[in-house]
N, C-alpha and C positions, 0 to 999 in steps of 0.2 A: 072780105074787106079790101079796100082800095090800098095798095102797096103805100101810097102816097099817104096815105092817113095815116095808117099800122107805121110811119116812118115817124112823122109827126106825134104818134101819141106814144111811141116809146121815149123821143126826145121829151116830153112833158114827164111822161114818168121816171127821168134818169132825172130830173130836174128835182122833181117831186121828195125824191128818195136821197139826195141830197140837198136840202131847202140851203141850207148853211155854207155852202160851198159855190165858186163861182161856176155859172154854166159851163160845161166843156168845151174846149178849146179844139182836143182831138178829132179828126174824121172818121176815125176806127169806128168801131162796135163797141159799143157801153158794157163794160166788165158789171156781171152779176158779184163779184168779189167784194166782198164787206156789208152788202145792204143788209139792211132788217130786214124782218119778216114781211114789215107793213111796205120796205121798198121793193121788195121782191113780187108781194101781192099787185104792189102799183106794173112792175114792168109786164108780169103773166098780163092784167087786163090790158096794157096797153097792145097786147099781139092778138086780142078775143079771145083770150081764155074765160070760156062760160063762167059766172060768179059761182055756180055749184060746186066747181075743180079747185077753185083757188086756195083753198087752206091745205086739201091735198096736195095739190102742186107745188105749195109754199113747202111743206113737211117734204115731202120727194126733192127738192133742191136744197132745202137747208144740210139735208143727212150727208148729201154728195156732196156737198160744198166745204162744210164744215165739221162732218164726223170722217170722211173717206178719201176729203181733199184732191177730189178730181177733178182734173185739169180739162176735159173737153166732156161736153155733152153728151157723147155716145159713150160713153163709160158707163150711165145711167140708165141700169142695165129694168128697173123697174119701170121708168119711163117710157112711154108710147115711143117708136119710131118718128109718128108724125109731130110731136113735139118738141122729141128731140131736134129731129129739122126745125121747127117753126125757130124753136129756140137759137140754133146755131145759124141761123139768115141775120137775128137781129142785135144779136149779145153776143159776149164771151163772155169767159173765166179767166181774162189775162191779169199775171199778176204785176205789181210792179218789178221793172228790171232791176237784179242781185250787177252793180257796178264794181264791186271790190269787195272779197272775200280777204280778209287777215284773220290768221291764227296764232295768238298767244303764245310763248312757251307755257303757259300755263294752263292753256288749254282754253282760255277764253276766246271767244268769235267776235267777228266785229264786223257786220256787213255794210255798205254804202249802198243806200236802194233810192233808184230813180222814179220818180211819180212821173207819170203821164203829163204833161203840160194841159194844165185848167185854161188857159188863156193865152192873150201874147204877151202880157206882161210877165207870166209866171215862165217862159219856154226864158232857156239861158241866151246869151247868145247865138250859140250853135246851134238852135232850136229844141233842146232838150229838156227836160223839164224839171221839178225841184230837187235837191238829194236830200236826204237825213240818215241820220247814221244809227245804226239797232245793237245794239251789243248783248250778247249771250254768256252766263256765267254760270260755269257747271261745276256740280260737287258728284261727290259718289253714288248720293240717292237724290237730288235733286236739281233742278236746275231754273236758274232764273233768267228771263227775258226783260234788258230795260228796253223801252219802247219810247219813241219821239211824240211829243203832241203838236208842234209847231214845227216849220224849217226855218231857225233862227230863234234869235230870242231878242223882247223887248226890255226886259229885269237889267243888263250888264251888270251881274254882279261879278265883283272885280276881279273874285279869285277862280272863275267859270270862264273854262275856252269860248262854251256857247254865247259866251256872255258877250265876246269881241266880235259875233256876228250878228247883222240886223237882219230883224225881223222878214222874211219875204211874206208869208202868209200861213195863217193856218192850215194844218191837216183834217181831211175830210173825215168820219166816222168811217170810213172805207179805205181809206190809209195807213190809218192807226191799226185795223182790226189786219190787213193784209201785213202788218210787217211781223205778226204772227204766224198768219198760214203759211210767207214766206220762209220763217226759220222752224217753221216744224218742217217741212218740204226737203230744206237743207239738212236737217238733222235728219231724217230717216222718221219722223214720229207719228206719222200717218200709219192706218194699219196695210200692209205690205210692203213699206217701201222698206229699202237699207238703210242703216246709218253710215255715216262715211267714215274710215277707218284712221282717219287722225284726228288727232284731240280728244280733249276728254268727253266722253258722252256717258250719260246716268245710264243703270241698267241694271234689271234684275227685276224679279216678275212683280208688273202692275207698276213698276217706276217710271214715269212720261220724261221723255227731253225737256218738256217744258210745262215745269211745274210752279211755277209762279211769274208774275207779271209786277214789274214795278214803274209806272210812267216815274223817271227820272230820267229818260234822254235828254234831246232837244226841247228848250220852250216851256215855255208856263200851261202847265194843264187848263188852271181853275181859268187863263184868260180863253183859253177854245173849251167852255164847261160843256155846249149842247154836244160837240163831236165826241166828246170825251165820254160821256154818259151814254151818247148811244154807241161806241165800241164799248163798253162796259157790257151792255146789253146785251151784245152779239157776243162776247166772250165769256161768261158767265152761264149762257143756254146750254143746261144740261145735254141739250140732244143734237148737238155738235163740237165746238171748241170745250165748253164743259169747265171749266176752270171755274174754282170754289172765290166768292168776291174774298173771304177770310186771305185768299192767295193774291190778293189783288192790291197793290199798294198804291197810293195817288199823293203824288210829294207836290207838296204848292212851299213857292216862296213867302207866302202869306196873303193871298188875296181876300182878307177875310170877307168878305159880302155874299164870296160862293162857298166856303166851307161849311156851312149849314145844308147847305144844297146836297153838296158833297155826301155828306152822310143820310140825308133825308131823304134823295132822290135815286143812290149806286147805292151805300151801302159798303161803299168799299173802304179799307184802311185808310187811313190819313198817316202822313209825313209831312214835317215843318223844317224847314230847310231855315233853319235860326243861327247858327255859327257865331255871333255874340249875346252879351248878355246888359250889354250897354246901349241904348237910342242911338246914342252921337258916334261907337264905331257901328251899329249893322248900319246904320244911312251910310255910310262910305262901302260897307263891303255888299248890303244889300238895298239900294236906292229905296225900294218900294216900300221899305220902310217909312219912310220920310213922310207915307200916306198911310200907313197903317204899321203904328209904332208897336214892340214888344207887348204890351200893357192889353191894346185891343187885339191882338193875336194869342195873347194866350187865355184870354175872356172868350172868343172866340173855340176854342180847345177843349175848356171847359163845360161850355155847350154841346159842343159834339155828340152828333146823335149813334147813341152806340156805342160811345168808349166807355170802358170797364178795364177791370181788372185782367179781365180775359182777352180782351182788345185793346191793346193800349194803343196812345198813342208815340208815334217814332219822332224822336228830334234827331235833327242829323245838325253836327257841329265839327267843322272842317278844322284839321290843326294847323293852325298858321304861327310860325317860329317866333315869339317875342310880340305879339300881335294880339293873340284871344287866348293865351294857352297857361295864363297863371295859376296858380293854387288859388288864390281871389276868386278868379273870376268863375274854379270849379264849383266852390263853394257859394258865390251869387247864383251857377245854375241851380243847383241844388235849390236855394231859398224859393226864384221864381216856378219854378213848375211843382211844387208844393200842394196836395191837391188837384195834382192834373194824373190820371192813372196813361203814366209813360215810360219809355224807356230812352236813351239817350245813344246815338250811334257816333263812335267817334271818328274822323274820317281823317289819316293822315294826307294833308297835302300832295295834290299829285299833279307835278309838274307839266308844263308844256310852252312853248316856246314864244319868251318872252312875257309869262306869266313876272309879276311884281312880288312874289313873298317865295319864302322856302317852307318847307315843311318842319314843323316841332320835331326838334327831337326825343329820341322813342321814352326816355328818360323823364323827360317832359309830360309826354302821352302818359303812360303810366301811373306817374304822380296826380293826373289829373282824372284819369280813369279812376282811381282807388278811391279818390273822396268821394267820387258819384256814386259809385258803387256800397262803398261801408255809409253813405244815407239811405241804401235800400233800393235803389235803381239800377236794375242791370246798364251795362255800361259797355257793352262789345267793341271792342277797336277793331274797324272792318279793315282787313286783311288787303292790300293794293290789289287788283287785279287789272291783267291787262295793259299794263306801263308801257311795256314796249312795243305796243301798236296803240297807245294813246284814244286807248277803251278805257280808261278808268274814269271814276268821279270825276265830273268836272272839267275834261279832258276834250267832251265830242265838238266837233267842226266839220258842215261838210266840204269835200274836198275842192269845189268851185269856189267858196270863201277861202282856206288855203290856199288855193294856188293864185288867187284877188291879190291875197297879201303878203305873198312870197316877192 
């Protein structure tokens, strides 16, 4: 095949395998990193990979890719030499660049990872490309990954860092899914690699670094649903990343029109980012209200396909001092979610600079946590993590908007 064509029809298949996403901007080599199966099968034909090979071929990359997490092509030790070359003439495996590692006193990570510039409007000034920020939260035997679906967000809701920065563009299904490969890489959770000896990492046999996935970074998921659902895809495949969707949480501020989708389509938990219990305060702390009021968002909840008893669904509700934190208004959640099989997460306020409320105090929290709870709703008051590198709830910015608004 004519060099010039096999160039041509890889760029159609990078195209292909991202439909949602703007053409690439970069002159590099199109990273095999994130694609489905079906974008993977696109780029093999696009080099003349006989259609006889392709599902093998697909299986032989996906294992390397996403069970073994190797970084260059000749690593793929089952793979032909000559396709190993074919392979590495017209693709990589590059991942997004790790910009700023911080580590918690508590052992929480909080990476800054640069995407590739999609275009010239997406490259910063300095020609670099978008940031979002990933943060990692580790227990003893577990460990949780929040993960970005946008860089920036359009919601501003009032008591959300993300919230003070606009929108640059959605994350591509291959963004989202890399800022996992990325932090299992960084954690050691590949098989052979180390883990790195500060902070806390899970451990002990069959315990993974990263055992669950919650989109509450950057950005409204349910507004980028297609990207979102196909890194769902790719993170749920047993025979690579392998993560159970049960482990899979997807927090919407209420977009209700894809929450059906939501459970119809992934399959994965739902979270409802609700923090009042009044119309007239969420429109001021959560705008999108104002198009889709409490009333059709928990009608919406109620539909959900797949919640039960066993699966319930998570409200998260931020404590804001003097704001949303009365006995009243514990008592009014209680009445609305009634009938909806849930649990209530309660989130004390976490500060960042130039934020407008403080956080309940804990006295406060507790009072309000007790009525939810003696109605029969577990009611967990999630523990800050992360404060002092401004990883916690609420909290993420990346660091090009910071330093915008410094």
């Amino acid at each position: 095949m004519h060099a010039a064509s096999v160039s041509r029809k890889v760029k159609d298949a990078m195209s292909l395998a991202n439909q949602a996403a703007p053409e690439p901007f970069s002159v590099s080599k199109p990273s095999l990193l994130g694609l489905t199966r079906a974008g993977l099968a696109e780029a093999l034909r696009a080099i003349g990979t006989p259609e006889r090979e392709i599902r093998m071929r697909v299986a032989q990359l996906w294992h390397w890719i996403y069970f073994q997490g190797a970084r260059d092509f000749d690593a793929m030790l089952n793979v032909s030499k000559v396709m190993r070359q074919k392979l590495g003439e017209h693709y990589s495996l590059a991942q997004p660049e790790v910009v700023e590692e911080q580590v918690s006193a508590d052992g929480t990570r909080k990476w800054l990872i640069r995407m590739a510039p999609v275009d010239k409007l997406d490259a910063s000034t300095t020609g670099l490309g978008a940031e979002v920020e990933c943060v990692y939260i580790p227990e003893a035997d577990r460990g949780t990954l929040c993960v970005s679906s946008q860089v920036g967000c359009t919601l501003n809701c009032t008591f959300c860092h993300t919230g003070t920065q606009k929108l640059v563009r959605n994350l591509t299904h291959a963004e989202i899914v890399a800022q996992l490969v990325v932090a299992r890489e960084r954690l050691g959770d590949f098989p052979g690699m180390t883990p790195p000896d500060n902070g806390l990492i899970p451990s002990g046999e069959g315990v993974r670094a990263v055992s669950n996935i919650v989109f509450m970074g950057m950005g409204e998921p349910l507004y980028n649903f297609e990207n979102v659902r196909d890194a769902l895809e790719i993170l749920s495949d047993g025979d690579g990343l392998s993560l159970s969707k049960r482990r899979i949480t997807v927090s919407t501020s209420g977009v209700v029109p894809q929450i059906e989708r939501l459970g119809a389509e992934c399959g994965a938990a739902l979270a409802i980012s609700l923090h009042a219990v009044r119309d007239e305060l969420r429109d001021k702390l959560v705008p999108l209200n104002k198009k889709y009021p409490i009333a059709e968002l928990l009608q919406a909840c109620r539909d959900y396909p797949g919640a039960s008893n066993a699966r319930r669904i998570t409200f998260e509700y931020v404590m804001l001092k003097d704001v949303n934190d009365s006995p009243a208004e514990a008592r009014e959640l209680v009445r609305l979610l009634k009938g909806i099989p849930a649990k209530i997460n309660l989130i004390p306020f976490n500060p960042w600079p130039g934020a407008p409320y403080e956080c309940s105090d804990w006295g406060r929290i507790e009072k309000f946590s007790d009525i939810v709870f003696n109605a029969g709703y577990a009611s967990p008051v999630r523990t800050p993590r992360g404060r002092d590198i401004l990883a916690a709830c609420g909290q993420l910015k990346s660091a090009v908007e910071k330093g915008e608004a410094a």
